[in-house]
C-alpha positions, 0 to 999 in steps of 0.5 A: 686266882684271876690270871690278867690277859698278857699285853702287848708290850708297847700297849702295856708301856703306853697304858701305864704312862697313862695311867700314872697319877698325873699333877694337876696343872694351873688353868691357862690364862685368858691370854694362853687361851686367845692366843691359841685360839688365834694360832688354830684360826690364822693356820685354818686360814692359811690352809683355805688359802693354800686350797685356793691356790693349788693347781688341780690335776685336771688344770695340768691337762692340755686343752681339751682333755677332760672328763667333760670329752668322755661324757660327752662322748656320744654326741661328738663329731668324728674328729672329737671322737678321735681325740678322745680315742687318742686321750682315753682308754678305748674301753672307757670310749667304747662304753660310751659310744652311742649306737650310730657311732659303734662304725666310727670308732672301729674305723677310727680303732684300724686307721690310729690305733692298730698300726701303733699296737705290738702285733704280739696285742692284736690278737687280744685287740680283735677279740676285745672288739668283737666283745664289744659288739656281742655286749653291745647287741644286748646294750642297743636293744638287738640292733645289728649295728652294735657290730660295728665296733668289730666289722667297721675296723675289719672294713677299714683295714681291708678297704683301706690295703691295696694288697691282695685279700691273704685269708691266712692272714685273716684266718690267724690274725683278724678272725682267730676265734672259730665261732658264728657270730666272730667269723660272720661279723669278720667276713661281712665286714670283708664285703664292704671294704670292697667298695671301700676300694673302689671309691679311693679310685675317685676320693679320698678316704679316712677313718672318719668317710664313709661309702656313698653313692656306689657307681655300676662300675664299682661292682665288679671291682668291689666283688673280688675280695669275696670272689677270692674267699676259700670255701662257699660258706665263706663267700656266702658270709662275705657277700651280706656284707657287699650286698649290705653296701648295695642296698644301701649306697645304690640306687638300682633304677637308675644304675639299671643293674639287675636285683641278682648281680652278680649271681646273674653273671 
């Protein structure tokens, strides 16, 4: 004997009520079927029209913030920049910043979203940054710039404290992961942010400034955040950053400052 699978007992109870014999039923009338014909065509219409006059999500958004903001990300000013570090997820900025930009949005990272971020987030924060410029080396072709995602907001906060350089605080905070290229990346974003000091004595600085024209006197000054470090390798790490500053915002002919400064002193 053939034993029948069991079946579900819904799916049984549905599929006897279907099979049952059925009575045939009379066919509609040309009227049934143009006014069902109608029925179907007035609700299509009803819902084009209800379509048209939806409000899309992206209409609710305050001026300005679109996804037309994030496409465009790397051909925005600083300002823009901001507000789409202000409207966006910082990942989904950062995938997008262009290679010159990389220093901008770490500024713009120290001077508008660490202050407003738990410290209980920084730690992860700083190691999120630092990634972004390890994946960016690959990204940019091998240029150096790619750190700048992490050293342009080490700079930022440093140059923009007035405090005393507290290492610890760096150490346990700022440069928590013991590798080369994080400590590195750290400490030479240490050696700009002195002259970042120096220049807030003459003008004003934001997140969106950037050091020019560093003056004779601005050296000694600018020194002292790499002078405090606690070892000679730290001190070294931090003075590619100084001296990175100097190669680029001075002009030693007419500053008359000897190429070794300050190892001449």
């Amino acid at each position: 004997h053939r034993i029948a699978p069991p079946r579900h007992p819904a799916l049984s109870s549905h599929l006897s009520a279907h099979n049952k014999p059925t009575m045939l039923q009379p066919p509609p009338s040309r009227m049934a079927v143009i006014g069902k014909r109608a029925l179907i065509m007035g609700s299509a219409i009803s819902l084009i029209a209800l379509a048209s006059v939806t409000v899309h999500p992206s209409a609710l958004l305050p001026e300005g913030m679109n996804t037309t903001l994030l496409a465009n990300v790397p051909s925005l000013s600083c300002q823009e920049l901001q507000q789409a570090v202000a409207q966006f997820s910082l990942d989904d900025v950062a995938d997008r910043v262009s290679l010159f930009q990389t220093h901008q949005f770490g500024q713009i990272v120290a001077g508008n979203v660490i202050p407003n971020t738990p410290s209980n987030e920084l730690y992860d924060l700083y190691r999120k940054l630092l990634r972004w410029g390890v994946a960016g080396y690959s990204r940019y072709d091998g240029s150096l710039f790619a750190y700048g995602f992490y050293h342009g907001t080490i700079w930022y906060l440093l140059g923009m404290s007035n405090e005393v350089v507290d290492w610890k605080k760096i150490q346990y905070e700022q440069c928590t992961y013991a590798t080369y290229e994080f400590v590195a990346t750290c400490a030479h974003g240490m050696g700009h942010a002195g002259f970042i000091r120096a220049q807030r004595q003459r003008q004003p600085f934001d997140v969106c400034g950037h050091v020019r024209g560093i003056h004779s006197d601005d050296l000694e000054a600018a020194w002292g955040i790499c002078a405090s470090a606690p070892s000679p390798w730290l001190q070294r790490m931090c003075s590619n950053g100084y001296y990175h500053a100097v190669f680029e915002q001075m002009d030693h002919v007419e500053n008359k400052i000897h190429w070794m400064y300050p190892c001449n002193t």
